[in-house]
N, CA, C and O atoms as a Maestro MAE file, in Angstrom:
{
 s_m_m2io_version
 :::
 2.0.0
}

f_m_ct {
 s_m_title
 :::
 protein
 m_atom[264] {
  # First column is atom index #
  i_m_mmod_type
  r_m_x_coord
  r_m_y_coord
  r_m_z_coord
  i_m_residue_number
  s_m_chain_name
  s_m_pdb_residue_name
  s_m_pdb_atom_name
  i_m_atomic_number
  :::
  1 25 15.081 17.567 3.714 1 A "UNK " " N  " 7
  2 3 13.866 16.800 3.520 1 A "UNK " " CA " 6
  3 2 14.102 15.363 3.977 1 A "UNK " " C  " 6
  4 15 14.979 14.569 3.637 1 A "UNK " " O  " 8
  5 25 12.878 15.212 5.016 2 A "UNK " " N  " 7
  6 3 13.376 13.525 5.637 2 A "UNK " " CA " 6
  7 2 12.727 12.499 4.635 2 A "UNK " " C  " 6
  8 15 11.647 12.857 4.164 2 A "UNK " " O  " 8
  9 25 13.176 11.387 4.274 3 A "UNK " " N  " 7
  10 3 12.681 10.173 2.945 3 A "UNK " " CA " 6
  11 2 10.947 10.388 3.819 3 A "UNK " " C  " 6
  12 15 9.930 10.548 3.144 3 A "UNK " " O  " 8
  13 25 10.927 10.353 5.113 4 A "UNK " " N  " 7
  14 3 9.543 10.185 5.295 4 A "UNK " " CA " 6
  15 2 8.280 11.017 4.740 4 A "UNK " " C  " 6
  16 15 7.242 10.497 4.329 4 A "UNK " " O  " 8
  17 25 8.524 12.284 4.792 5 A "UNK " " N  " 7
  18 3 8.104 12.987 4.311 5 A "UNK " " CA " 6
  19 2 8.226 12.906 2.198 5 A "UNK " " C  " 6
  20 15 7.495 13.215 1.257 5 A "UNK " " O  " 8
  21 25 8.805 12.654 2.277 6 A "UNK " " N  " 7
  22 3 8.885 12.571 0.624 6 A "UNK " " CA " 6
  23 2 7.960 11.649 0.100 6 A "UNK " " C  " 6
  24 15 7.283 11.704 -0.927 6 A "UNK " " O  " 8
  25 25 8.063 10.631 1.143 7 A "UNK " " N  " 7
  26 3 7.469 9.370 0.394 7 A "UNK " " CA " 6
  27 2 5.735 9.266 0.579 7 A "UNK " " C  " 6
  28 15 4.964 8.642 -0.149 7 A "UNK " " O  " 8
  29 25 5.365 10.175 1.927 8 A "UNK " " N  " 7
  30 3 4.401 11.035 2.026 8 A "UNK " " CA " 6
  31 2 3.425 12.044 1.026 8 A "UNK " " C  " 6
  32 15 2.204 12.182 1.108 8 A "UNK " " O  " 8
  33 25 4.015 12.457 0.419 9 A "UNK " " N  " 7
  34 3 4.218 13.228 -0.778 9 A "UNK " " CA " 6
  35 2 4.057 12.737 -1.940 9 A "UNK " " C  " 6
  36 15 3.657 13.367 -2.919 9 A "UNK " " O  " 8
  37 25 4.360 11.573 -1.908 10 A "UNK " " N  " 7
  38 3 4.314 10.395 -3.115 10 A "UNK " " CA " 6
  39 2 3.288 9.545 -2.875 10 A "UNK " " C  " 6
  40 15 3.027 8.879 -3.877 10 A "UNK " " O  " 8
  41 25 2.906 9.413 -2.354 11 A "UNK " " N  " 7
  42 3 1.634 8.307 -1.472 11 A "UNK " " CA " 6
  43 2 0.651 9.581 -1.884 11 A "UNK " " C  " 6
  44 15 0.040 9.374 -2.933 11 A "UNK " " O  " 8
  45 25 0.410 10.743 -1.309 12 A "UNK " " N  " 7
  46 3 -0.910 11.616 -1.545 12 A "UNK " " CA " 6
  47 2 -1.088 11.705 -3.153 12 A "UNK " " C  " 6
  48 15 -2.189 11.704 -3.703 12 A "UNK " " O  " 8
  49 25 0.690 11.818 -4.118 13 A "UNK " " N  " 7
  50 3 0.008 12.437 -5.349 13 A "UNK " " CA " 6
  51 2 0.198 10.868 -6.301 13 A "UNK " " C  " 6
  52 15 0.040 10.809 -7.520 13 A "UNK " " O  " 8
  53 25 0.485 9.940 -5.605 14 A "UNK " " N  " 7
  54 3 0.274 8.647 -6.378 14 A "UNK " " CA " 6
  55 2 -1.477 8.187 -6.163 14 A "UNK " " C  " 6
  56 15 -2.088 7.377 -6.861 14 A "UNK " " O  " 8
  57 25 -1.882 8.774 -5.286 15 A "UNK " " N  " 7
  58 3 -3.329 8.291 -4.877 15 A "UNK " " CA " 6
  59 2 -4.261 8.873 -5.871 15 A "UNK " " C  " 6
  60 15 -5.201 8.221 -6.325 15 A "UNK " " O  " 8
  61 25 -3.944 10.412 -6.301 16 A "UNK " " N  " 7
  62 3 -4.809 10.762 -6.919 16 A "UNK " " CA " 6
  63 2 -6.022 11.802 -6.302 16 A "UNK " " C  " 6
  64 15 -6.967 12.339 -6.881 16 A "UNK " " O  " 8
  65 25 -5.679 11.839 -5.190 17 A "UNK " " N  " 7
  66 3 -6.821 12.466 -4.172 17 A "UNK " " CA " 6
  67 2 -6.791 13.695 -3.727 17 A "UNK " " C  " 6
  68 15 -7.443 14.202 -2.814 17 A "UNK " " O  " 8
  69 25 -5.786 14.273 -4.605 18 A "UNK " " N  " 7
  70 3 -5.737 15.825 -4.246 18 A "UNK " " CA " 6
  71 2 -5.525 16.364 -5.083 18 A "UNK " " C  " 6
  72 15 -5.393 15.489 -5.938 18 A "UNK " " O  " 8
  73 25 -5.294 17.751 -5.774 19 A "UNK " " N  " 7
  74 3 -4.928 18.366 -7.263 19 A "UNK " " CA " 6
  75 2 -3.439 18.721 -6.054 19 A "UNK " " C  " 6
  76 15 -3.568 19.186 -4.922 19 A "UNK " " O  " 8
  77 25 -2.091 18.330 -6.737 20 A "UNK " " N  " 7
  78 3 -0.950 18.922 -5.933 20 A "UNK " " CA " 6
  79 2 -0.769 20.412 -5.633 20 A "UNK " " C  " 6
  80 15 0.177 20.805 -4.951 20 A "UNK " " O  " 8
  81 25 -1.655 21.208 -6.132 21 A "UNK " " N  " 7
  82 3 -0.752 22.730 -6.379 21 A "UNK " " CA " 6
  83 2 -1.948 23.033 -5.134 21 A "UNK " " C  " 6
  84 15 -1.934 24.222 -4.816 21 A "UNK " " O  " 8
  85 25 -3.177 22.045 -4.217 22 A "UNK " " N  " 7
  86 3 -4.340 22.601 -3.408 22 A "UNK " " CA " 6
  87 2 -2.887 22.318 -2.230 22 A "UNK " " C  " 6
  88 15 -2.492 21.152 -2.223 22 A "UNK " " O  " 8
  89 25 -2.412 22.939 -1.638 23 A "UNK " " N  " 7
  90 3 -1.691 22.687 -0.336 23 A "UNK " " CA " 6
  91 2 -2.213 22.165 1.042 23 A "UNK " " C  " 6
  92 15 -1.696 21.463 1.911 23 A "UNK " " O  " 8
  93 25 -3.252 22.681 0.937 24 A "UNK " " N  " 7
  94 3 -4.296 22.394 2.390 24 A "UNK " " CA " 6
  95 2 -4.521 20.924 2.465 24 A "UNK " " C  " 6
  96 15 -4.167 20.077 3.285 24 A "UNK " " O  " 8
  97 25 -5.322 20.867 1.197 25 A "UNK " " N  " 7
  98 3 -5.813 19.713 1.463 25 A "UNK " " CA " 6
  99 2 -4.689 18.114 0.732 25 A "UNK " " C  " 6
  100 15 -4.926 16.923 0.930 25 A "UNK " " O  " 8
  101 25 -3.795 18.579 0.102 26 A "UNK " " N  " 7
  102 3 -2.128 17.585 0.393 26 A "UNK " " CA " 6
  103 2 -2.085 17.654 1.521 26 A "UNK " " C  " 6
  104 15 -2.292 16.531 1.981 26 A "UNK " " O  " 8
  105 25 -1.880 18.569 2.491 27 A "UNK " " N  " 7
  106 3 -1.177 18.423 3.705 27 A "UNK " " CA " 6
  107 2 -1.921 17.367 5.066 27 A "UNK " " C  " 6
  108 15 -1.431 16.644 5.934 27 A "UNK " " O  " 8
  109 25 -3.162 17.707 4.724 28 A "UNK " " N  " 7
  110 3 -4.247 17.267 4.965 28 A "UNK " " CA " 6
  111 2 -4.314 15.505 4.661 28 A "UNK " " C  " 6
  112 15 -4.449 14.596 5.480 28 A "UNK " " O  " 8
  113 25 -4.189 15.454 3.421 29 A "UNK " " N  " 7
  114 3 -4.287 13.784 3.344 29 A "UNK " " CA " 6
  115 2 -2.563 12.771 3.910 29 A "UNK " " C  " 6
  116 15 -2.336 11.683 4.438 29 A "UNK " " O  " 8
  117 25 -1.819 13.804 3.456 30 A "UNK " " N  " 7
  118 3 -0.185 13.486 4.168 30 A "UNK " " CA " 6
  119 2 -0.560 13.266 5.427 30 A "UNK " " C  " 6
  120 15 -0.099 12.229 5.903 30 A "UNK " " O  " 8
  121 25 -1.524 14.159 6.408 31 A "UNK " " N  " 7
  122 3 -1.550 13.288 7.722 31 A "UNK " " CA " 6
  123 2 -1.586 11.953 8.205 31 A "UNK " " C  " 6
  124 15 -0.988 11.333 9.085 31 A "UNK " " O  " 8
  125 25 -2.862 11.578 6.990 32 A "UNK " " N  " 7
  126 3 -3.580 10.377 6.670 32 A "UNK " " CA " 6
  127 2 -2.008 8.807 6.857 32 A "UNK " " C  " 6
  128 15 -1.837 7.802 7.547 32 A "UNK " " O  " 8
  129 25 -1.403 9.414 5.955 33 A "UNK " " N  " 7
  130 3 0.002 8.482 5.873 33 A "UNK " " CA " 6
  131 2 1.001 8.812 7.050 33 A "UNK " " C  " 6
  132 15 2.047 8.166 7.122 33 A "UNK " " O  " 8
  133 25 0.696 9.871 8.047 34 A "UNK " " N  " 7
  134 3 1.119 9.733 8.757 34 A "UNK " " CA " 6
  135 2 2.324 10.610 9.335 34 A "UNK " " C  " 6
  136 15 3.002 10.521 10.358 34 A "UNK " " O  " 8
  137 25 2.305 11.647 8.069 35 A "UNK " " N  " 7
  138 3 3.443 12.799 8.121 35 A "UNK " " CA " 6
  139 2 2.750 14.516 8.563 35 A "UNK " " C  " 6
  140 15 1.582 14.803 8.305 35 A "UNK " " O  " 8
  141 25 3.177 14.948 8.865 36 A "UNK " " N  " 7
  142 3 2.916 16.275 8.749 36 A "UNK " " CA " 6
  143 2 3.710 17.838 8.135 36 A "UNK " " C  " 6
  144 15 4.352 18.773 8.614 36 A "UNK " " O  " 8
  145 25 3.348 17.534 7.205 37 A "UNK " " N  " 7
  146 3 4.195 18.144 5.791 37 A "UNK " " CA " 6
  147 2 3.914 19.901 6.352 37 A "UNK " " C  " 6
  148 15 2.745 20.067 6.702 37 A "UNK " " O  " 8
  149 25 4.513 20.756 6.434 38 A "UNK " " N  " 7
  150 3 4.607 22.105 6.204 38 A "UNK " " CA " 6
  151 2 4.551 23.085 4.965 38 A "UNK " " C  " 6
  152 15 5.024 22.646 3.917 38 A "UNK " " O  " 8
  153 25 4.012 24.391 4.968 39 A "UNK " " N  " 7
  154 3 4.077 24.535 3.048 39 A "UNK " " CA " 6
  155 2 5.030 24.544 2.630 39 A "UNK " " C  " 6
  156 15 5.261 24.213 1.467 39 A "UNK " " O  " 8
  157 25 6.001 24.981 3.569 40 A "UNK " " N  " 7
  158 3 7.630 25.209 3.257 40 A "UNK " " CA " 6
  159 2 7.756 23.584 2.348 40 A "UNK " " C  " 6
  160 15 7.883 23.597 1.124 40 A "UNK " " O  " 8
  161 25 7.703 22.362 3.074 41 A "UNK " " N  " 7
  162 3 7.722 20.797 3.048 41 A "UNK " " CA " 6
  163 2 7.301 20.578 1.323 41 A "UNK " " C  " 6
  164 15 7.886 20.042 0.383 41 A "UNK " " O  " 8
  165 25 6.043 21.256 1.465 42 A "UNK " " N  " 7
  166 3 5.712 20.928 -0.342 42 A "UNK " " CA " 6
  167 2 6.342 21.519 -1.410 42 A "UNK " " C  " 6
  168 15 6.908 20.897 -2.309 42 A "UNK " " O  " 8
  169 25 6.237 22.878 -1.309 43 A "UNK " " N  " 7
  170 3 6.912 23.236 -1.856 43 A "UNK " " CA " 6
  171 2 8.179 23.350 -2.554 43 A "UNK " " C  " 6
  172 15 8.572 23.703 -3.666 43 A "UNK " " O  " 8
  173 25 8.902 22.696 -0.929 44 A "UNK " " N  " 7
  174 3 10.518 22.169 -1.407 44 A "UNK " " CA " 6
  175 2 10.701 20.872 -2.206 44 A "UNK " " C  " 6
  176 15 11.741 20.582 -2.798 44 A "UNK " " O  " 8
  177 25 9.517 20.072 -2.162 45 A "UNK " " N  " 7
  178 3 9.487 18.542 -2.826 45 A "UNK " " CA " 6
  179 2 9.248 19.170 -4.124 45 A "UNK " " C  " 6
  180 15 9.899 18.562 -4.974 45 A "UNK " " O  " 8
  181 25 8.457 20.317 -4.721 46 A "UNK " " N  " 7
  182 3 7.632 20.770 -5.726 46 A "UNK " " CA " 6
  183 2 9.092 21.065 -6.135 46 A "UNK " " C  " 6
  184 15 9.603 20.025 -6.551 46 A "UNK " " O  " 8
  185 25 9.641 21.738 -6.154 47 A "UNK " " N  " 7
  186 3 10.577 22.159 -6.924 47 A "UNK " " CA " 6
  187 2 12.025 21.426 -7.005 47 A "UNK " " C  " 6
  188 15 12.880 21.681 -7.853 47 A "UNK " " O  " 8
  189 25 12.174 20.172 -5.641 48 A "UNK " " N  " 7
  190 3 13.300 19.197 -5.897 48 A "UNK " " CA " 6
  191 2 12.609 18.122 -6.410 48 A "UNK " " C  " 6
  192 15 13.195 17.086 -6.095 48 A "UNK " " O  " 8
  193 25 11.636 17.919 -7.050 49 A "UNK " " N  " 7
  194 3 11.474 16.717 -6.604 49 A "UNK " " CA " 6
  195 2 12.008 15.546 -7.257 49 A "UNK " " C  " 6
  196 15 11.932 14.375 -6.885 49 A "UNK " " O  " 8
  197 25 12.777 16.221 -8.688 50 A "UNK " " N  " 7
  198 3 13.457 14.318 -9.422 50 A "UNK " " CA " 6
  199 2 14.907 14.564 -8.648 50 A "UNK " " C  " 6
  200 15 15.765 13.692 -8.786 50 A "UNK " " O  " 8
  201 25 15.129 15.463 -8.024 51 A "UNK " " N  " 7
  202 3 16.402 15.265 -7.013 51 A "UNK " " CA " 6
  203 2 15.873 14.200 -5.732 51 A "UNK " " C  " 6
  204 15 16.307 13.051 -5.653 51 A "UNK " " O  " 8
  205 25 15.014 14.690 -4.893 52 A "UNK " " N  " 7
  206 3 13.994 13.446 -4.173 52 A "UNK " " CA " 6
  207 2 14.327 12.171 -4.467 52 A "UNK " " C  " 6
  208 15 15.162 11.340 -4.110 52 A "UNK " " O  " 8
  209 25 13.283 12.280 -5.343 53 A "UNK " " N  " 7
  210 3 13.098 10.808 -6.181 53 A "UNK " " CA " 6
  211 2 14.052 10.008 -6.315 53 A "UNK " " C  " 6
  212 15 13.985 8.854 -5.893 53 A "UNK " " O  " 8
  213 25 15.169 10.531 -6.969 54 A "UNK " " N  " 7
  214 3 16.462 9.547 -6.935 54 A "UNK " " CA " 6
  215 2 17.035 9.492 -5.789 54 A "UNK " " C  " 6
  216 15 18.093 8.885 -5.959 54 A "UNK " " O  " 8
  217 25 16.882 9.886 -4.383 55 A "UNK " " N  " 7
  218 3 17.326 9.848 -3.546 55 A "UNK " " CA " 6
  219 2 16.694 8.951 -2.770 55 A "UNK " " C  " 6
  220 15 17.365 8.069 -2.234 55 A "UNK " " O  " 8
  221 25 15.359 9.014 -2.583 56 A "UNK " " N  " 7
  222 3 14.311 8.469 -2.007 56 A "UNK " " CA " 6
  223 2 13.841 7.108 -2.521 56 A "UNK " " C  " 6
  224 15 13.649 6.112 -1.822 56 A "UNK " " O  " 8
  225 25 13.633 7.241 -4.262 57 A "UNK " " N  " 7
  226 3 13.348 6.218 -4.526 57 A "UNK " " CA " 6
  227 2 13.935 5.211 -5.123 57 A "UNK " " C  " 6
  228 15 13.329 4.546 -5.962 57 A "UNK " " O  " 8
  229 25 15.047 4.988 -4.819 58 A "UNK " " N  " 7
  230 3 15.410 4.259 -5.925 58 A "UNK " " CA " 6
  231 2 15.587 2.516 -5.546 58 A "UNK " " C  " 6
  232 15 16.454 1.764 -5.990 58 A "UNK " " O  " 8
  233 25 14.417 2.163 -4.542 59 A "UNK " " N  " 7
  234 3 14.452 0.815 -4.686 59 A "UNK " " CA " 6
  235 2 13.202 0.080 -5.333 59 A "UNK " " C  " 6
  236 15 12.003 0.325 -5.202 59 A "UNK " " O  " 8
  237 25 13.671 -0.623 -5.863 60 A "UNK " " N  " 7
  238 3 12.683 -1.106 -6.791 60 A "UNK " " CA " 6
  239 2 10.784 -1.051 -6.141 60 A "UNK " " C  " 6
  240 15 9.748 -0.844 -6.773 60 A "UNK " " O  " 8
  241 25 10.939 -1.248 -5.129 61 A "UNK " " N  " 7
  242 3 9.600 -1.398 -4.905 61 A "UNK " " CA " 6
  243 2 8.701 0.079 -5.283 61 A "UNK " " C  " 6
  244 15 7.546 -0.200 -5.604 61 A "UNK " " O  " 8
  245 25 8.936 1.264 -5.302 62 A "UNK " " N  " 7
  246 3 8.820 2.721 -5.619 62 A "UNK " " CA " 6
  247 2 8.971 2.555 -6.465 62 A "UNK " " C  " 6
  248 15 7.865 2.238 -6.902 62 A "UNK " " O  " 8
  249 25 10.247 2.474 -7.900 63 A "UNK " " N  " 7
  250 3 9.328 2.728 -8.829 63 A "UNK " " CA " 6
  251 2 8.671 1.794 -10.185 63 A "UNK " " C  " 6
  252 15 8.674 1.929 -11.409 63 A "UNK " " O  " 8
  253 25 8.014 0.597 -9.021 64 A "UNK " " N  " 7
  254 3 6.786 -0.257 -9.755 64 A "UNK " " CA " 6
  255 2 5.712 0.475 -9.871 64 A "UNK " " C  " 6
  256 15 5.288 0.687 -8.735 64 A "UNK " " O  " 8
  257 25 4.712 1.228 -11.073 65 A "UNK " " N  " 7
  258 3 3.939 1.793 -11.823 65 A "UNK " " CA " 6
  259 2 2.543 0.758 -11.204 65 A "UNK " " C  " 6
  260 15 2.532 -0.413 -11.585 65 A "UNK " " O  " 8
  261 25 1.645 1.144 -10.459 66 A "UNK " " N  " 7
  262 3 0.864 1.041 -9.808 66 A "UNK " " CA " 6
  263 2 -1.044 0.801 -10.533 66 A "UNK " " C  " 6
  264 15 -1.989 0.678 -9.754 66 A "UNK " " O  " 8
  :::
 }
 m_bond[263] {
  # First column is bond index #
  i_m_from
  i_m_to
  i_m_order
  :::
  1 1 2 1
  2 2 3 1
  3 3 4 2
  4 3 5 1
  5 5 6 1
  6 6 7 1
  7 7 8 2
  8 7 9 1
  9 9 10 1
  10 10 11 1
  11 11 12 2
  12 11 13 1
  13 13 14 1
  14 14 15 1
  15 15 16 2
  16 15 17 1
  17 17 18 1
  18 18 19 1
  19 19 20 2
  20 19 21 1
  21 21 22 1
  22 22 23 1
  23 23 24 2
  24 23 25 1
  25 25 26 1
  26 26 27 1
  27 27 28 2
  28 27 29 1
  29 29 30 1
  30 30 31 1
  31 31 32 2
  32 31 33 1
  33 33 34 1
  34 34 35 1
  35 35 36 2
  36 35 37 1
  37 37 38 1
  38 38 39 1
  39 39 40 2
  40 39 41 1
  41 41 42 1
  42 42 43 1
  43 43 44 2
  44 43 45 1
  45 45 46 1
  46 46 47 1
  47 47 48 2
  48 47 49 1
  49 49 50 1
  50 50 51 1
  51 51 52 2
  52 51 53 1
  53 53 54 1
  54 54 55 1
  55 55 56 2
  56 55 57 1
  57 57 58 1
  58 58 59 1
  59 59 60 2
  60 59 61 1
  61 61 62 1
  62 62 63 1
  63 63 64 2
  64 63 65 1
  65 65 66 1
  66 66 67 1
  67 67 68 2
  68 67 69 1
  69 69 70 1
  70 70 71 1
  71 71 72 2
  72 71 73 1
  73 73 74 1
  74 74 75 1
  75 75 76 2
  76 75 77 1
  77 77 78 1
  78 78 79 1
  79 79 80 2
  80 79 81 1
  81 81 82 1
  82 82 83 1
  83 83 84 2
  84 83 85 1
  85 85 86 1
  86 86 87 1
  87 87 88 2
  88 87 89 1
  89 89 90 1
  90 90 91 1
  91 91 92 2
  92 91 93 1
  93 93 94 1
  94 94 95 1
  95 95 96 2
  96 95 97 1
  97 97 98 1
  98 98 99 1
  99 99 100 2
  100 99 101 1
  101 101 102 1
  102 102 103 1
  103 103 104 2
  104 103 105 1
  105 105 106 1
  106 106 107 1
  107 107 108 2
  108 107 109 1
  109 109 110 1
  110 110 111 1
  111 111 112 2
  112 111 113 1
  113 113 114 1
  114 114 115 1
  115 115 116 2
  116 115 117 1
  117 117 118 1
  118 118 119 1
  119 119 120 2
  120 119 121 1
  121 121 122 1
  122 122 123 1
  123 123 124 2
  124 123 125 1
  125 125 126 1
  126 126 127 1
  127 127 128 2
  128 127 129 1
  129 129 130 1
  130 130 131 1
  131 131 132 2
  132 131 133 1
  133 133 134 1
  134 134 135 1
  135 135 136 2
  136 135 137 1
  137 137 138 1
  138 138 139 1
  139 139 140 2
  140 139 141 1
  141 141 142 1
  142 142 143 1
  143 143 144 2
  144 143 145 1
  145 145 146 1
  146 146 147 1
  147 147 148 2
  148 147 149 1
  149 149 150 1
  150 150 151 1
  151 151 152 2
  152 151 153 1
  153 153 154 1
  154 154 155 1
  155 155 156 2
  156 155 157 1
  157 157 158 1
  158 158 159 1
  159 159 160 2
  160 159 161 1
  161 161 162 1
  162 162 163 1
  163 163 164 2
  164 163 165 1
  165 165 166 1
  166 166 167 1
  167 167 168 2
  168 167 169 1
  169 169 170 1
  170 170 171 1
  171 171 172 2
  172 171 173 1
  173 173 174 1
  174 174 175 1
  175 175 176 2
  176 175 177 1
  177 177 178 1
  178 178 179 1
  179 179 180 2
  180 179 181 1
  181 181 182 1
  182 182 183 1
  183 183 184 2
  184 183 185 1
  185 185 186 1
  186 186 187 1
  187 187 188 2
  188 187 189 1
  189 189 190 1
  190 190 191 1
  191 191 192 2
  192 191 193 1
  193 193 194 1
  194 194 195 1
  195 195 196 2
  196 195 197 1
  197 197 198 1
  198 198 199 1
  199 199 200 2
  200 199 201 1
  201 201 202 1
  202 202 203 1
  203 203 204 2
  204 203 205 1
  205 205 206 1
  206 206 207 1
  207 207 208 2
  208 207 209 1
  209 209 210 1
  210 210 211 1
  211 211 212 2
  212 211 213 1
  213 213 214 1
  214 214 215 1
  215 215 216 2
  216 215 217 1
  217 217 218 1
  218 218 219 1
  219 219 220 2
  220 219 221 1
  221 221 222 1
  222 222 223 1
  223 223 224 2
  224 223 225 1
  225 225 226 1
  226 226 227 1
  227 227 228 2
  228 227 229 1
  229 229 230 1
  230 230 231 1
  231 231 232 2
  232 231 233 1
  233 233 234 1
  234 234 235 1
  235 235 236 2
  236 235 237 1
  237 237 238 1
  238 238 239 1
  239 239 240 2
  240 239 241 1
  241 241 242 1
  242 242 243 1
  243 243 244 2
  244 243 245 1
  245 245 246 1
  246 246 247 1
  247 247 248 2
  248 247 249 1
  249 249 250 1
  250 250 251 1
  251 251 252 2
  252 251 253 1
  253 253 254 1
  254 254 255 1
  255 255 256 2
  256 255 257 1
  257 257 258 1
  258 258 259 1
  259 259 260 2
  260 259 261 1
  261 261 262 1
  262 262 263 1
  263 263 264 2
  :::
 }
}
């Protein structure tokens, strides 16, 4: 999993604009930011994802509560 895509992923379900478990339309707004996520892509974030997170996020600016 590339940080880009993760953070992709985090941008659609920090927005609020999709129910996460609709795949289509996540994948769909992930364009929006600029990624193009696969189901394989969600799925694998869905089930790593506080492995992700600490990988991805751990500079302060991520995880300031929005």
């Amino acid at each position: 999993m590339t940080k880009a895509k993760f953070l992709a992923f985090e941008k659609v379900r920090r927005s609020g604009k999709a129910n996460m478990f609709d795949i289509t339309r996540l994948r769909l707004i992930a364009l929006t930011y600029g990624q193009m996520l696969t189901e394989k892509d969600c799925f694998d974030i869905m089930l790593n994802y506080d492995k992700y997170a600490l990988k991805y996020m751990a500079s302060k600016k991520w995880n300031q509560r929005k």
